[in-house]
C-alpha positions as CSV (number, residue, x, y, z in Angstrom):
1,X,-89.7,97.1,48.3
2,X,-91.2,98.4,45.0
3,X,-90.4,102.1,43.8
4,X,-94.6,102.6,44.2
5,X,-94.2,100.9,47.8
6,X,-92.0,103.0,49.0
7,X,-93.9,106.1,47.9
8,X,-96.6,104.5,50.3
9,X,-94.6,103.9,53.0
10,X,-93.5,107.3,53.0
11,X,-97.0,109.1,53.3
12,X,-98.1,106.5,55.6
13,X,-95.8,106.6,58.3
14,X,-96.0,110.5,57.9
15,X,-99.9,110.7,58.1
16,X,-101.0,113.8,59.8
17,X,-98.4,116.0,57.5
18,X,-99.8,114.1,54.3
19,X,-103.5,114.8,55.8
20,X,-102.7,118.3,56.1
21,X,-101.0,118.5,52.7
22,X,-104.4,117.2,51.1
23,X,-106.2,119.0,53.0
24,X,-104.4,122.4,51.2
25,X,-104.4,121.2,48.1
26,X,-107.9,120.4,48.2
27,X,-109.3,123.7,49.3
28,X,-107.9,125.0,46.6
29,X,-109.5,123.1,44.2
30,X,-113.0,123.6,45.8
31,X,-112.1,127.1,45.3
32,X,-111.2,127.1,41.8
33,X,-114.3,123.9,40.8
34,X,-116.9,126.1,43.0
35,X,-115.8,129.6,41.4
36,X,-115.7,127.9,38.1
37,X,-118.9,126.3,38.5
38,X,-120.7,129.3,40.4
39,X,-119.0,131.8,37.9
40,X,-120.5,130.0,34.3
41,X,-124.0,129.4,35.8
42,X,-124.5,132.7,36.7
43,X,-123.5,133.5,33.4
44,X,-125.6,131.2,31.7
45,X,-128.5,132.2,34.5
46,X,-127.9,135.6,32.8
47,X,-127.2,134.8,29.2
48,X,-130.6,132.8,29.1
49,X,-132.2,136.4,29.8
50,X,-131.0,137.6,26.6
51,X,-132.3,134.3,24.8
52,X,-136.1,134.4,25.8
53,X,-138.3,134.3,23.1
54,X,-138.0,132.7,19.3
55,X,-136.0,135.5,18.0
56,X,-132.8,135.1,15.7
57,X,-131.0,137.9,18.1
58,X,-131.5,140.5,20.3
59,X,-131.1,144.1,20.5
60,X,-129.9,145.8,24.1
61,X,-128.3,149.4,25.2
62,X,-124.7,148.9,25.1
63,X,-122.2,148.2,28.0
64,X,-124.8,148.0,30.7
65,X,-123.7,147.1,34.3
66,X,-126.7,144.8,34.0
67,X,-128.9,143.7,31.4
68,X,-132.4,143.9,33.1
69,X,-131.0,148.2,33.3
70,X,-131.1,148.3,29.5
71,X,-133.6,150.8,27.8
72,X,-134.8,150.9,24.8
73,X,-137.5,153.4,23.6
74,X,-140.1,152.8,21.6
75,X,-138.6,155.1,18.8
76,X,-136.1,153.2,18.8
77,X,-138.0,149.9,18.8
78,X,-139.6,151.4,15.5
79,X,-136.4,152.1,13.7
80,X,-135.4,148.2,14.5
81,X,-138.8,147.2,13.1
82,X,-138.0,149.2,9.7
83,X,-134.8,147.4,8.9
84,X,-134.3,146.4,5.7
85,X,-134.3,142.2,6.7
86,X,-136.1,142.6,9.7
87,X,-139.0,140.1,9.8
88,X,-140.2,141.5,13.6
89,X,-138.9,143.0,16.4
90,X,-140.8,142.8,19.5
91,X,-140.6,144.7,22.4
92,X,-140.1,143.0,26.3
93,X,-140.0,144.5,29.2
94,X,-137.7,142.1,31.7
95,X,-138.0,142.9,35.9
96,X,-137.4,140.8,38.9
97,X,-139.5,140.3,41.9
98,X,-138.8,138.5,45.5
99,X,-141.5,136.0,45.0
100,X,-141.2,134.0,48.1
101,X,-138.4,132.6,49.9
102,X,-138.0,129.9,46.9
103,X,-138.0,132.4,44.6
104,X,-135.9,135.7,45.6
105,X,-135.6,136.6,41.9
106,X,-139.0,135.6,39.9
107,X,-138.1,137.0,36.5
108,X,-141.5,138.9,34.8
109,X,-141.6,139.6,31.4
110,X,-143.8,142.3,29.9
111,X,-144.9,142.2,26.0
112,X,-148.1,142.8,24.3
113,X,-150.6,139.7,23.8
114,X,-150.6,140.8,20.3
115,X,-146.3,140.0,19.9
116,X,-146.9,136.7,22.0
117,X,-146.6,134.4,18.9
118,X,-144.0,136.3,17.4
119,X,-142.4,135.9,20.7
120,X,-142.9,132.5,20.7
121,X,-145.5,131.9,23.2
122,X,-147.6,129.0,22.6
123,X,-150.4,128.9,25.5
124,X,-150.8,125.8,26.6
125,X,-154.0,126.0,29.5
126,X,-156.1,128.9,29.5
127,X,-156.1,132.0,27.6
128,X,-153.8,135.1,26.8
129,X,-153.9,138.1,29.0
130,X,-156.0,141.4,28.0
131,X,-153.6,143.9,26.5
132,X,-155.3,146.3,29.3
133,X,-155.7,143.8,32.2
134,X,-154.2,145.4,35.5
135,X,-154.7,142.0,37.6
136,X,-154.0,139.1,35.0
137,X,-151.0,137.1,34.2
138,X,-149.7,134.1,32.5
139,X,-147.4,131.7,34.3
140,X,-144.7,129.4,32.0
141,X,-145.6,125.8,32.7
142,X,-142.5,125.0,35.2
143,X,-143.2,128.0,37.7
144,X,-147.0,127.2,37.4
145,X,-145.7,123.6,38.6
146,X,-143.3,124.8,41.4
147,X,-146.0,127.0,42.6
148,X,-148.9,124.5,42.4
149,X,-150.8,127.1,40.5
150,X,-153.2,126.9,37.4
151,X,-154.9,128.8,35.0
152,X,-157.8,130.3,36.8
153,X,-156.1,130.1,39.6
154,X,-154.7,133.9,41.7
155,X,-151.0,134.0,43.0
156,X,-149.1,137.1,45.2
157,X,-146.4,138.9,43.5
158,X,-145.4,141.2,45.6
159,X,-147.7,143.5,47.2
160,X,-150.6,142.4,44.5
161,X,-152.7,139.9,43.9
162,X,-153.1,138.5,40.5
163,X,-155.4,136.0,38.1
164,X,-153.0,133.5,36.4
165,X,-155.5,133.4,33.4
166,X,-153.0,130.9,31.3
167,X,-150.0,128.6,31.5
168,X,-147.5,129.1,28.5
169,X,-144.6,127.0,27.1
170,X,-141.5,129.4,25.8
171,X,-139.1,126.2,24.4
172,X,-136.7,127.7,26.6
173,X,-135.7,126.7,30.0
174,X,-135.3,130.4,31.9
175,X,-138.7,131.7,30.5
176,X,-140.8,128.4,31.6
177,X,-139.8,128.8,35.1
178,X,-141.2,133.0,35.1
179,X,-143.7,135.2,34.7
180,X,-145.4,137.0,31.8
181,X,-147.5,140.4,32.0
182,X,-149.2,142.4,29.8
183,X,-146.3,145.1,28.7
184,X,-148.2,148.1,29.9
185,X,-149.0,146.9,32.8
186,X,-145.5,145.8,33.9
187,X,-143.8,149.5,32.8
188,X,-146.9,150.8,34.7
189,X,-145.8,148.7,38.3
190,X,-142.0,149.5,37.7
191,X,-143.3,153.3,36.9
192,X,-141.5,153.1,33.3
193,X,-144.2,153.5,30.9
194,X,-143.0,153.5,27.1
195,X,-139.8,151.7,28.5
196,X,-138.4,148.3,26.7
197,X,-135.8,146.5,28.1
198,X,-134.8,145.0,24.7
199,X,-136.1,144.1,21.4
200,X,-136.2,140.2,20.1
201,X,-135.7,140.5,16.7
202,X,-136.6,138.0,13.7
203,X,-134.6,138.2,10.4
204,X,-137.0,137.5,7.6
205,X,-136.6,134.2,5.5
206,X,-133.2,134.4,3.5
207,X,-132.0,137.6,5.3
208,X,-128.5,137.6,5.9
209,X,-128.5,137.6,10.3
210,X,-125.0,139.1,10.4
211,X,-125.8,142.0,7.9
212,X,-129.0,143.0,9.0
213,X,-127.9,143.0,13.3
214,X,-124.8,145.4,11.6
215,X,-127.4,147.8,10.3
216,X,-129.1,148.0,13.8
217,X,-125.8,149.0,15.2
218,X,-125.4,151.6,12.8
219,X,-129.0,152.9,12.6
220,X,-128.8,152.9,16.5
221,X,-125.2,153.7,18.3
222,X,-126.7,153.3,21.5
223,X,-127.7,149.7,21.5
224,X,-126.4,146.3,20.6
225,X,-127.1,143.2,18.8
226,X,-126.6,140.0,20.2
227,X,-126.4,136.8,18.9
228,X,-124.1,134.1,20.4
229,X,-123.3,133.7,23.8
230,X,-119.4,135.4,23.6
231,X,-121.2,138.4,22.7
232,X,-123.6,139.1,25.8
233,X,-120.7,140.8,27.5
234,X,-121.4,143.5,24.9
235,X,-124.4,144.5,27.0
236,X,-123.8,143.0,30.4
237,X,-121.0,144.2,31.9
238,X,-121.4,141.9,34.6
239,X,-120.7,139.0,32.5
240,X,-117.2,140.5,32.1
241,X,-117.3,141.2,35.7
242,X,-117.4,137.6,36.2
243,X,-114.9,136.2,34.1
244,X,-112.4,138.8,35.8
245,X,-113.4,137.7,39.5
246,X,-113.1,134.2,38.4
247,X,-110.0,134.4,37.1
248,X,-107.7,136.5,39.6
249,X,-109.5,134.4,42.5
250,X,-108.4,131.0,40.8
251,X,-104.6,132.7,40.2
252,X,-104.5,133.5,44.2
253,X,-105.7,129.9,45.5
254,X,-103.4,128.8,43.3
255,X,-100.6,130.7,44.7
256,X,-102.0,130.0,48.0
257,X,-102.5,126.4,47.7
258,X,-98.3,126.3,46.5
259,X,-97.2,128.3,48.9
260,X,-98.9,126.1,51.7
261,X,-97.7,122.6,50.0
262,X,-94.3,124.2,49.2
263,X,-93.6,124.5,53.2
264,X,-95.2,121.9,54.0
265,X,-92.4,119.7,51.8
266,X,-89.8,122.1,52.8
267,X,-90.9,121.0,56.8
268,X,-90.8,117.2,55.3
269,X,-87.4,117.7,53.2
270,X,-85.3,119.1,56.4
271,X,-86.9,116.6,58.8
272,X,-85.7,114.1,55.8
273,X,-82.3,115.0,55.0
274,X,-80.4,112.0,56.7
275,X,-83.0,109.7,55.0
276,X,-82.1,111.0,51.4
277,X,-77.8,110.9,52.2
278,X,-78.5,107.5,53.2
279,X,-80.5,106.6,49.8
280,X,-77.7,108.7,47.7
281,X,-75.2,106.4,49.8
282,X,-76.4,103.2,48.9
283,X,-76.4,104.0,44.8
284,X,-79.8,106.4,44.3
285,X,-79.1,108.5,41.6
286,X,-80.1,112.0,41.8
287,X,-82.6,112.0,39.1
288,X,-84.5,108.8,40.9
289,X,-84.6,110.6,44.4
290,X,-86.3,113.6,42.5
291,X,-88.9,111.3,41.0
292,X,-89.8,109.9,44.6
293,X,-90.3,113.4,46.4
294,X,-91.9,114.4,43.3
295,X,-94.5,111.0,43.1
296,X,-95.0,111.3,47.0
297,X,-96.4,115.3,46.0
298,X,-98.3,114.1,42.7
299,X,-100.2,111.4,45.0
300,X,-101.2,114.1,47.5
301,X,-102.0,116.1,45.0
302,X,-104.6,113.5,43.4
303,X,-105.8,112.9,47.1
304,X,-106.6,116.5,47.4
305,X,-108.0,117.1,43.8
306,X,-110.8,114.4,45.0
307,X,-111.4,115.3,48.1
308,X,-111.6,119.3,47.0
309,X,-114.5,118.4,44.2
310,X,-116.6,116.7,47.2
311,X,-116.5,120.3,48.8
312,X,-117.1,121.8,45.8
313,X,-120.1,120.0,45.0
314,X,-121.4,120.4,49.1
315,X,-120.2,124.1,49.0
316,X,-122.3,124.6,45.5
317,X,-125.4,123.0,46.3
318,X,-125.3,125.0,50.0
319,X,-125.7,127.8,47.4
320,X,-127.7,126.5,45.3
321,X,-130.9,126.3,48.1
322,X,-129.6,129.3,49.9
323,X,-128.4,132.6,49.2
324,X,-128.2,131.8,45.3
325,X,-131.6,129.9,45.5
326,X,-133.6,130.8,41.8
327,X,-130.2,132.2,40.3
328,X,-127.9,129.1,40.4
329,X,-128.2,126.1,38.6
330,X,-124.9,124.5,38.7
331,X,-124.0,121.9,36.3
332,X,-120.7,119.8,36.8
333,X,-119.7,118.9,33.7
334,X,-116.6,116.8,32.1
335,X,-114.6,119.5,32.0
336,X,-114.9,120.9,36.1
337,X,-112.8,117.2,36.8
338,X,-110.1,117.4,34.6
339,X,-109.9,121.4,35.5
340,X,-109.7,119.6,39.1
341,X,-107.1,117.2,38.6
342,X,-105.2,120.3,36.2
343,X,-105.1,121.9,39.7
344,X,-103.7,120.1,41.6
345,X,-100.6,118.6,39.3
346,X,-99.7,121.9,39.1
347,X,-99.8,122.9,42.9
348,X,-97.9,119.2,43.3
349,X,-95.4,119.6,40.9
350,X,-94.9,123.1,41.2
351,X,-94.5,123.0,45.0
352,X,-92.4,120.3,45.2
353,X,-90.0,120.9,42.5
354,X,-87.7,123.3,44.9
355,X,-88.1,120.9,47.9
356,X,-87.4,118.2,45.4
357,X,-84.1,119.5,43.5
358,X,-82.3,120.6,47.1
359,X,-82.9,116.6,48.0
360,X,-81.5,115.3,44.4
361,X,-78.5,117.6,45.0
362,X,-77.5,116.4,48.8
363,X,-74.1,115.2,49.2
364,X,-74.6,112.1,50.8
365,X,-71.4,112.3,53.1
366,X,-72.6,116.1,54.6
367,X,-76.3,114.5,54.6
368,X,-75.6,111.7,56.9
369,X,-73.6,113.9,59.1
370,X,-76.2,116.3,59.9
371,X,-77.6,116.1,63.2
């Protein structure tokens, strides 16, 4: 029998125990793909906030627990407007609303019609809203298809009952898919009148981007410039939030997954002890009788590294249509398999290297005496 036989025979004539060894291993992948997964679309969900619009950056109050808490007055607002480089700097107003059951958080966005193209907003059925208008709104063209709406047509948000006067395209994904009021009249609803969320600011042609978001900072201590996608932690806190969460819940179903395959080879290794005396007997060298404890764990471990990104993926997309319906768009990308198959090696190897070495250093004589 062939060295890769024999690793087969092994796990098949021990079935349940393999089973249940897979079966640990692969829960902790699913924990450590879905948190992954879950962890950088809710960051992305979140970053894509502070990308609306057609602006070179944006400017937010610093260290926020949450971005859509950021203010920035109107003052303020002015003295962005007045940097040297600074070709505009509008001002948006960003909220949330439980649309329906589809859409728990419908993001609105509040700037005047007269900032829309410096916004970016290119209207693509109907008209602009009234800079006045207490009952009219705009819908980006992907919500006004989810919702079956069109311009002319009148849609609920919350207790109110609207005119969607246009349909608008942003060019970017997270603004299609909301909503877009007329600034005062979305301070006015969430009773903060004269209250910006942030400021999307345009650099004038051959401004240097870096030099002009540093004299921001400095003109205004309180708020933040943002550019790249590293730097949104600067005014989200929950972005750091994340990345923390994510990584001490991988490091325990780690541990958790080695611990579990570690006794479970331990269990296999004392149930096994006469079978490796007898192999030592007839001429297996120690460093051979490591590699086949140490192959039967790797090939588990693969097992378990496929089988946990199938849960994953049915755990995510549960999410995805339930509790995190609107917020989550997972994306499974290149990188979420080999983080997968990283996973498990390491709880493979890493369990079974004790279990391993005490059967590489049996003496075969007290080995084939034991009872």
């Amino acid at each position: 029998m062939t060295f890769a036989g024999l690793v087969l025979h092994n796990l098949s004539t021990r079935r349940l125990r393999s089973a249940l060894t897979a079966v640990a291993v692969a829960i902790a992948v699913m924990a450590v793909i879905t948190l992954s997964v879950v962890t950088k679309s809710l960051q992305a969900s979140a970053a894509n906030v502070l990308q609306l619009g057609n602006a070179d950056f944006i400017v937010a109050q610093k260290s926020v627990a949450d971005v859509l808490t950021s203010t920035v007055t109107t003052d303020q607002l002015h003295r962005i407007a007045s940097t040297p480089g600074v070709g505009s700097a509008v001002g948006v107003f960003v909220g949330t609303v439980d649309l329906n059951a589809t859409n728990p958080i419908f993001l609105e966005i509040g700037v005047d019609p007269a900032q829309l193209a410096a916004f970016g907003v290119h209207v693509v059925s109907g008209r602009a809203y009234a800079a006045d208008a207490r009952d009219e709104i705009m819908l980006g063209w992907q919500a006004a298809q989810d919702l079956h709406v069109r311009a002319g047509g009148r849609l609920k948000v919350g207790t109110l009952t609207y005119t969607v006067v246009g349909i608008y395209s942003l060019n970017q994904v997270f603004g299609n898919t909301a909503s877009m009021f007329p600034l005062t009249t979305l301070q006015a609803l969430t009773r903060k009148p004269g209250t910006l969320t942030l400021a999307a600011v345009k650099v004038r042609p051959g401004a240097n981007i870096t030099a002009v978001m540093a004299r921001i900072e400095r003109d205004n201590p309180s708020l933040a410039a943002v550019r790249l996608a590293s730097q949104f932690g600067r005014v989200d806190r929950n972005l750091q939030f994340l990345n923390a969460a994510q990584t001490g819940a991988q490091i325990i179903a780690l541990v958790i997954g080695v611990i579990i395959v570690m006794n479970t080879m331990l269990l296999s290794f004392v149930e096994r002890i006469r079978e490796f005396g007898l192999l030592r007997a007839v001429g297996w060298s120690r460093g051979r009788l490591l590699s086949l404890v140490m192959s039967e764990a790797l090939l588990i471990s693969l097992i378990g590294a496929a089988v946990g990104v199938a849960l994953s993926f049915a755990l995510t997309t549960g999410l995805q249509h339930a509790s995190l319906r609107g917020v989550l768009d997972a994306q499974y990308s290149p990188g979420v398999f080999g983080t997968a198959l990283y996973t498990a090696v390491a709880i493979g190897l890493i369990a079974a290297l004790y279990p391993s070495l005490r059967a590489a250093l049996l003496r075969p004589g007290a080995a084939l005496r034991r009872e």
